[in-house]
C-alpha positions as CSV (number, residue, x, y, z in Angstrom):
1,X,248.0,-20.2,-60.8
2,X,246.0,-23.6,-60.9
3,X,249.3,-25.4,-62.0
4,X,251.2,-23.7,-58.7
5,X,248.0,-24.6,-56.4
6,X,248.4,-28.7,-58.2
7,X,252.1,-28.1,-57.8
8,X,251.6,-27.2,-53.6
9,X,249.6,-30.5,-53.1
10,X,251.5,-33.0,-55.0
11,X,254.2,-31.8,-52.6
12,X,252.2,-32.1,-49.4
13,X,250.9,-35.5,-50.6
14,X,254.2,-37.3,-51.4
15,X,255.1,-36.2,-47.6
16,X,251.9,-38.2,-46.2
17,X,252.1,-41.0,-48.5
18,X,255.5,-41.6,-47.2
19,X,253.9,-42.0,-44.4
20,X,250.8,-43.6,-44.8
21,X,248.7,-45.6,-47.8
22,X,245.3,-43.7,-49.1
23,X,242.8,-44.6,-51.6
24,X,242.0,-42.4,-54.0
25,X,238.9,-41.2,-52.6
26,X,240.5,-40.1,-49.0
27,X,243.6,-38.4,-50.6
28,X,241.6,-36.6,-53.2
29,X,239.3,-35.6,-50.3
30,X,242.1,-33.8,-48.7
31,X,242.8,-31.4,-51.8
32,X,239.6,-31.1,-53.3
33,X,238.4,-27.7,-52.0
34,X,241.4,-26.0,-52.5
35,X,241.6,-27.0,-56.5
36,X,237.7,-26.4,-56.5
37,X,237.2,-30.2,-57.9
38,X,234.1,-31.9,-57.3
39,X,235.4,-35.8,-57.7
40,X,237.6,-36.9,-55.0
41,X,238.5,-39.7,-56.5
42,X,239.5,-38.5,-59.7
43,X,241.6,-36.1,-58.4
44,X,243.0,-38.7,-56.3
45,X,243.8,-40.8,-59.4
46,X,245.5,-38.2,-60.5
47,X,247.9,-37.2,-57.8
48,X,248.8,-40.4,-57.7
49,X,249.6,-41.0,-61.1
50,X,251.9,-37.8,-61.0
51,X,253.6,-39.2,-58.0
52,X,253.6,-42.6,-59.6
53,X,252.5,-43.6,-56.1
54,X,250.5,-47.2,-56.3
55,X,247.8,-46.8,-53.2
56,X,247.5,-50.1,-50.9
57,X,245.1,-50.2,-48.5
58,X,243.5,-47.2,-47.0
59,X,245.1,-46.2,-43.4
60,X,241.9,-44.0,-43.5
61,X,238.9,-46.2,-44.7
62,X,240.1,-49.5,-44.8
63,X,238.9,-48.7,-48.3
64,X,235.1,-49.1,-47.7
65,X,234.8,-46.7,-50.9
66,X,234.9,-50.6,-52.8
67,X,232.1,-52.2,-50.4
68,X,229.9,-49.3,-51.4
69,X,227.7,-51.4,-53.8
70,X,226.8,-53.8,-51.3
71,X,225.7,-50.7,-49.0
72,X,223.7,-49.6,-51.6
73,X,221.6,-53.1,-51.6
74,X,221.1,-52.5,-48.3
75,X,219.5,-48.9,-48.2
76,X,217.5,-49.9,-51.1
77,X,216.3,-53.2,-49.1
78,X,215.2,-50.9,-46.5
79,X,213.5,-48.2,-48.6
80,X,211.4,-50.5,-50.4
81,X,208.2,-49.9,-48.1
82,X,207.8,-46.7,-48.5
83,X,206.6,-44.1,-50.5
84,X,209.3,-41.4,-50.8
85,X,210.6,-38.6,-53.3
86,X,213.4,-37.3,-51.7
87,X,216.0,-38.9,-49.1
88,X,218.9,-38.0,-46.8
89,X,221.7,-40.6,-45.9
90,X,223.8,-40.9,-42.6
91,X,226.1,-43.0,-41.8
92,X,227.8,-44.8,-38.4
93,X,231.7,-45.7,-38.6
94,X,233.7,-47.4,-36.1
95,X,235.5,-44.3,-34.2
96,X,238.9,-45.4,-35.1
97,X,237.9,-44.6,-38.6
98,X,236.8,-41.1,-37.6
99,X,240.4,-40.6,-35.5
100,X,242.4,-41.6,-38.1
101,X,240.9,-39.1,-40.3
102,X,241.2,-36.8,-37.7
103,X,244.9,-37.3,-36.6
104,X,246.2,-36.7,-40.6
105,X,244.4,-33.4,-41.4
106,X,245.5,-32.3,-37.7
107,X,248.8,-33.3,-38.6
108,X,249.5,-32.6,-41.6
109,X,247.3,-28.9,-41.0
110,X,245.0,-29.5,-43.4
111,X,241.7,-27.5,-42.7
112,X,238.2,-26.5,-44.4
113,X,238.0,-29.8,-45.7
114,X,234.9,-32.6,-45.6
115,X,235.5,-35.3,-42.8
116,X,235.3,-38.7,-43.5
117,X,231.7,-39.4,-42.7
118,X,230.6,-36.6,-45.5
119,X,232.5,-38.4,-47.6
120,X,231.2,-41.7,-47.9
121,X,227.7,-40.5,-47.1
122,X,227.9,-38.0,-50.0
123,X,229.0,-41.0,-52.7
124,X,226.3,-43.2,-50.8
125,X,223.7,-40.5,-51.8
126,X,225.3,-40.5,-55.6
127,X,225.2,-43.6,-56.4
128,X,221.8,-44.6,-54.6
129,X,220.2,-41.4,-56.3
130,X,221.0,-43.1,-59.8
131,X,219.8,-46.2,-58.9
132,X,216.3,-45.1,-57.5
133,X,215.9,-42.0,-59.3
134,X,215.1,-40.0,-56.3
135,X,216.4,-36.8,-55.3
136,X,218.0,-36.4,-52.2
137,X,217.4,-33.5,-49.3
138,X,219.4,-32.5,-46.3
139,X,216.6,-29.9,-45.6
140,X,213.5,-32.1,-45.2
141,X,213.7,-35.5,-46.7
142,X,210.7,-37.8,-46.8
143,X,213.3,-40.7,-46.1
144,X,216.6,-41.0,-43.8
145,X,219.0,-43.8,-44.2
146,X,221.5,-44.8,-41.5
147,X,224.1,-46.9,-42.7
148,X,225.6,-48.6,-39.6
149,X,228.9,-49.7,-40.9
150,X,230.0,-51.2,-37.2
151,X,227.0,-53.6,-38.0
152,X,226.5,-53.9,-41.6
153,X,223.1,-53.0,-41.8
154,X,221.1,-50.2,-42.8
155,X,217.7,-48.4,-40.9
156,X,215.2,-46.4,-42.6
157,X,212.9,-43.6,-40.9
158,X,210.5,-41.8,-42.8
159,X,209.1,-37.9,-42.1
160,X,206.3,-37.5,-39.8
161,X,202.9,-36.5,-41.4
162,X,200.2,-34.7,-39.5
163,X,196.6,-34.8,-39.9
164,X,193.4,-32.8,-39.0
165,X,190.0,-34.0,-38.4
166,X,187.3,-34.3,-36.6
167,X,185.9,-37.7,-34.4
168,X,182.2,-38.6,-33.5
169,X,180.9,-41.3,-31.4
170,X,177.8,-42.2,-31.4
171,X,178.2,-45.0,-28.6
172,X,178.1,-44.9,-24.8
173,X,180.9,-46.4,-22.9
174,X,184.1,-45.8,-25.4
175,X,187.4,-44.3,-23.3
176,X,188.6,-41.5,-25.6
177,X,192.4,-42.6,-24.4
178,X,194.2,-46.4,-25.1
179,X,195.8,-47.7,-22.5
180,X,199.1,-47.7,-23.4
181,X,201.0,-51.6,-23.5
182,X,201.7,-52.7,-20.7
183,X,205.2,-54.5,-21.5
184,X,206.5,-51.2,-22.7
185,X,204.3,-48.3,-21.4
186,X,203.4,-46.4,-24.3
187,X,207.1,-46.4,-25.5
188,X,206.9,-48.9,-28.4
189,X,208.0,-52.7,-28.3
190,X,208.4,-56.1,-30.3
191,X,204.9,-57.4,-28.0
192,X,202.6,-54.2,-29.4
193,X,204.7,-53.9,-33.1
194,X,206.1,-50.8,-31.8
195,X,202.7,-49.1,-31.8
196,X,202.9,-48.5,-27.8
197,X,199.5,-50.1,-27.5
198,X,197.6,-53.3,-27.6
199,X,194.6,-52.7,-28.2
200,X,192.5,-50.7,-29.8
201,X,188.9,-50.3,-27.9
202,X,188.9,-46.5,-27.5
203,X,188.4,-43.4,-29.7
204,X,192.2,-42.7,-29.8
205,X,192.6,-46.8,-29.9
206,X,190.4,-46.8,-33.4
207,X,191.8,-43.8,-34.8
208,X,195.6,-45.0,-34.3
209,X,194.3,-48.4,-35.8
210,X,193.0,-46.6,-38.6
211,X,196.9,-45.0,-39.5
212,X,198.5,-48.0,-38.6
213,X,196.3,-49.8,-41.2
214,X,196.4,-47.4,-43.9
215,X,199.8,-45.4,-43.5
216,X,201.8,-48.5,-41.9
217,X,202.6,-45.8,-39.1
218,X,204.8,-47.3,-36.3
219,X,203.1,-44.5,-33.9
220,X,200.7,-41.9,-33.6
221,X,200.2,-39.1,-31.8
222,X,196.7,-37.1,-30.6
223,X,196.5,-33.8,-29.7
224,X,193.3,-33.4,-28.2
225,X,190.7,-30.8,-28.5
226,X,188.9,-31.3,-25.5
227,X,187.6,-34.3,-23.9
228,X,184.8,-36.9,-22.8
229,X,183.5,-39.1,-20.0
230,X,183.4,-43.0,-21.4
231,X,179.4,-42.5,-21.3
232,X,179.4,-39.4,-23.3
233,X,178.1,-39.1,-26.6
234,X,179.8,-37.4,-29.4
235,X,177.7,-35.7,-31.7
236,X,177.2,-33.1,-34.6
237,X,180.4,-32.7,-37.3
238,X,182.3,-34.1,-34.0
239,X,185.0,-33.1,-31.7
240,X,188.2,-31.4,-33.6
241,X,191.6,-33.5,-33.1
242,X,195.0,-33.6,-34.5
243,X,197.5,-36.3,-35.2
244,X,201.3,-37.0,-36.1
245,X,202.5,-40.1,-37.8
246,X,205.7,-41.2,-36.6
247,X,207.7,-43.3,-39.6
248,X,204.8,-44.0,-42.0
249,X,205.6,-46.5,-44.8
250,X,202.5,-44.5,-47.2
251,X,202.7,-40.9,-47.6
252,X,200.0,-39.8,-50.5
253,X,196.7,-41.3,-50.5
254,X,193.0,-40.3,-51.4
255,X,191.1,-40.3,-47.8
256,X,187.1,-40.4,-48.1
257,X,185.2,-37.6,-46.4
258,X,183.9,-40.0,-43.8
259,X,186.0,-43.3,-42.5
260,X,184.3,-45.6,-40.1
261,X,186.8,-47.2,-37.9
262,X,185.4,-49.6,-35.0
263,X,182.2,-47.5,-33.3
264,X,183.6,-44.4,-34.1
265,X,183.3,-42.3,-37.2
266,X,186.3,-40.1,-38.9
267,X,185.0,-37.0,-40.3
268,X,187.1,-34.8,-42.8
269,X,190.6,-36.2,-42.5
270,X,193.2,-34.2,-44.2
271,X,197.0,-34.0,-43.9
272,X,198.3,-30.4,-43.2
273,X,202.1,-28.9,-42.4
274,X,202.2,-29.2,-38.9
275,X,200.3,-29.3,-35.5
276,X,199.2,-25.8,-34.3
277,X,201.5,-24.6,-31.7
278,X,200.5,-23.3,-28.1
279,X,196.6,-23.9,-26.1
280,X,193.5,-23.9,-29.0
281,X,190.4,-21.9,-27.7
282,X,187.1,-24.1,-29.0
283,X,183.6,-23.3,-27.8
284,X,181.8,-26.7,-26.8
285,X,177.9,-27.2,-26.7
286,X,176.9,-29.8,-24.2
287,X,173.9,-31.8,-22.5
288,X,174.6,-32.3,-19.1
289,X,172.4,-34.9,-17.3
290,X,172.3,-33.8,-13.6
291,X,170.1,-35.4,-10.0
292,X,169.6,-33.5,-7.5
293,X,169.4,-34.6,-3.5
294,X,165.8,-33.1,-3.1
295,X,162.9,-32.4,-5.4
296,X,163.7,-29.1,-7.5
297,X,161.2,-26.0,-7.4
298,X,161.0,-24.5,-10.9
299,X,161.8,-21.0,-9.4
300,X,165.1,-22.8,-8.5
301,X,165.9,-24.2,-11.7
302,X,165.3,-20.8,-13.4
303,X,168.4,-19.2,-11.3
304,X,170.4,-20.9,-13.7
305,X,169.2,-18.8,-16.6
306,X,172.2,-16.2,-14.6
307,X,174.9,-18.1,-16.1
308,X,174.6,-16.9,-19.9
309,X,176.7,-14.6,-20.9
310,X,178.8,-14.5,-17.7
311,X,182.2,-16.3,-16.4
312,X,183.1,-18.9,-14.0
313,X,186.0,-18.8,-11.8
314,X,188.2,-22.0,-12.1
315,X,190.5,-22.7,-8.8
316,X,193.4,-24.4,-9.5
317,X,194.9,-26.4,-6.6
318,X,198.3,-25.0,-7.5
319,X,196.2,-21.7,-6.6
320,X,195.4,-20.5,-10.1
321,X,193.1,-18.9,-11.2
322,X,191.4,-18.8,-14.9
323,X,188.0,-17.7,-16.0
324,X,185.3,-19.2,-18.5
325,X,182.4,-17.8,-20.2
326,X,178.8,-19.2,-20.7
327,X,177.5,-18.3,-23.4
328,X,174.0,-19.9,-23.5
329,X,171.7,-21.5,-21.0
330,X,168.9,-23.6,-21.4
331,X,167.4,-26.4,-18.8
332,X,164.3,-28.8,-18.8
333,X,163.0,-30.8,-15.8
334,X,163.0,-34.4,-16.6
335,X,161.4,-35.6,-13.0
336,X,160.7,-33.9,-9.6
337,X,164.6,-34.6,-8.7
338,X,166.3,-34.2,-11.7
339,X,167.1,-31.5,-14.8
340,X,168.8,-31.5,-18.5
341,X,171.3,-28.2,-18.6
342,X,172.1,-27.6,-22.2
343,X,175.2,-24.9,-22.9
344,X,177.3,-23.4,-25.1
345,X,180.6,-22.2,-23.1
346,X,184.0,-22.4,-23.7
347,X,186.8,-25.1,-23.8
348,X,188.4,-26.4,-20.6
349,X,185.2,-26.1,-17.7
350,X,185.8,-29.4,-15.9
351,X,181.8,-30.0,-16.0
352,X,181.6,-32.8,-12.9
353,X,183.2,-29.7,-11.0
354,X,181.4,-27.6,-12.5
355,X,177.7,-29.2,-11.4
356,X,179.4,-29.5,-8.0
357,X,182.5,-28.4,-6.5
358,X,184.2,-26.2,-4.2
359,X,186.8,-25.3,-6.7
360,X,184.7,-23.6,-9.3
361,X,182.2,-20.0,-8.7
362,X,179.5,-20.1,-9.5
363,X,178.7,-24.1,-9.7
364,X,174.7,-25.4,-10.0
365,X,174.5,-26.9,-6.9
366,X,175.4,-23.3,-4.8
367,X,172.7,-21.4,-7.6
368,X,169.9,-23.7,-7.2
369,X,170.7,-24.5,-3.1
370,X,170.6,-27.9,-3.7
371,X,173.6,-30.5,-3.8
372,X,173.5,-32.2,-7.0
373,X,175.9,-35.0,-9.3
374,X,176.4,-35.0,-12.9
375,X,175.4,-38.2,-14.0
376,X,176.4,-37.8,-17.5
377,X,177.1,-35.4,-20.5
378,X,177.0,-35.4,-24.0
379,X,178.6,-32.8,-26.7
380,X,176.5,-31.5,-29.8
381,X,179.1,-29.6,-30.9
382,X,182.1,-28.4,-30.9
383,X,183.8,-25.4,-33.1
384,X,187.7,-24.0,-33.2
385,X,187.1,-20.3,-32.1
């Protein structure tokens, strides 16, 4: 049966290499599947051995199949920053490469087989595999290679890596966001080495510069937990955050349990799987430092012991509506016209809104009858519920 399967395809490839020149690779490529063979260019060999068929120059590939080695040079060039295990390779080829192909299994009805591109990107992976002794991974590789045949060249991208940990900033007057650079708005250019930013004055500015240092990450990412005026005070184990390394060169390394980057300290930094998905619900325990127009009566002051244990209503100006409890109240005059308010409540009260505005019920200045202003707020702590 084999013999009348080898017989069927030495007749259908005498009738297209009368018609056009292949190397061994591309014509072995063609019959491959359907003898179950893994080389294609053995079995090209061999077919055209049988046909006594000398092959020219590929009408496919231009035979690229004998550049490979300096391709090779090239992926390894660019791997050789990073710290990897496994890999993936693509490839870009000029589309007259990918038409050809194209045009001879259309018309010679050949179909089920690997294109062109899986073709050189699977010997790629082969022989780049035995020269780095890494293992490659469609599934989730720690490094892609694009070989960019139209140009010669080759790009690497590393996975992404994500990270918990927790921030705390024991400085007034640190922005928690970077502004973003200003040449390329956040986006990545030659002016900020592709990190989006410039500089590196705020909490997310110190922690970035932190995995750019010690990762070589192009970018990161934070996702929040919360957030804080520029005068506020971080305190306690420190406000909860996440991050995701975009194309870090380092992938394993031994982080200490505390990492002091600018004025900000890095508490309990540790790479996980992935980012939660979806809103995370935290309970936030906060100072808030509040004047008040007029001198405050005590009896006034204690109207605010109502709060604990109860919600607030949050406007939205899109009309929405969302509700926050209080879960503890406590409050200490400080002079005749102004008050500390010390809470635990949970995650998401805009607190300048929340001392006075019309878009939050109840708010301190409407319990005590006196118009006050949130001069500033610190957090003690802050948990994941």
């Amino acid at each position: 049966m084999e013999q009348d399967k080898f017989a069927s395809v030495l007749v259908v490839s005498k009738k297209i290499l009368s018609e056009y020149d292949l190397c061994d690779n591309c014509l072995g490529r063609l019959f491959a599947k359907k003898l179950r063979l893994s080389s294609y260019k053995l079995l090209g060999k061999k077919i055209h051995k049988k046909l006594g068929i000398q092959n020219k120059k590929c009408h496919i590939c231009k035979n690229v199949f004998d550049t490979l080695h300096y391709y090779i040079e090239k992926m390894q060039d660019s791997s050789s920053q990073y710290q990897y295990k496994t890999f993936l390779v693509g490839a870009k080829l000029r589309p007259s490469v990918l038409d050809r192909d194209d045009h001879i299994r259309s018309q010679f009805k050949l179909r089920g087989i690997d294109g062109i591109k899986t073709s050189i990107t699977r010997e790629l992976a082969k022989q780049f595999s035995r020269k780095t002794n890494k293992r490659q991974n469609q599934a989730e590789p720690d490094l892609t290679l694009t070989v960019d045949f139209k140009t010669e060249s080759c790009e690497a991208h590393s996975k992404s890596l994500y990270f918990s940990g927790r921030y705390t900033k024991p400085t007034r007057d640190i922005a928690q966001k970077q502004k973003p650079c200003s040449n390329c708005l956040g986006k990545g250019c030659v002016s900020c080495h592709r990190h989006g930013m410039t500089e590196f004055d705020s909490v997310e500015g110190m922690i970035c510069k932190y995995f750019f240092d010690k990762f070589g990450a192009a970018q990161a990412k934070i996702t929040w937990i919360g957030g804080e005026d520029t005068t506020s005070l971080v305190l306690g184990k420190g406000r909860p955050f996440f991050a995701k390394l975009l194309n870090p060169k380092k992938r394993k390394l031994v982080l200490p349990k505390t990492i002091s980057s600018g004025k900000i300290k890095i508490h309990n930094l540790k790479q996980i799987p992935k980012i939660p998905q979806g809103p995370i619900q935290f309970l936030s325990k906060v100072t808030l430092y509040i004047t008040a127009e007029n001198p405050i009566a005590p009896e006034s002051l204690a109207k605010l012991d109502g709060l604990a244990g109860n919600t607030v209503a949050i406007y939205e100006k899109s009309g929405k509506r969302s509700e926050k409890k209080i879960h503890s109240v406590k409050h200490a005059l400080t002079s005749p016209n102004s008050f500390t308010l010390e809470m635990t409540l949970d995650g998401g009260v805009p607190l300048k809104h929340f001392v006075y505005g019309d878009n939050i019920f109840p708010n301190v200045s409407d319990l005590i009858s006196i118009k006050c202003a949130l001069e500033k707020f610190d957090f003690d702590q802050i948990q994941i519920r």
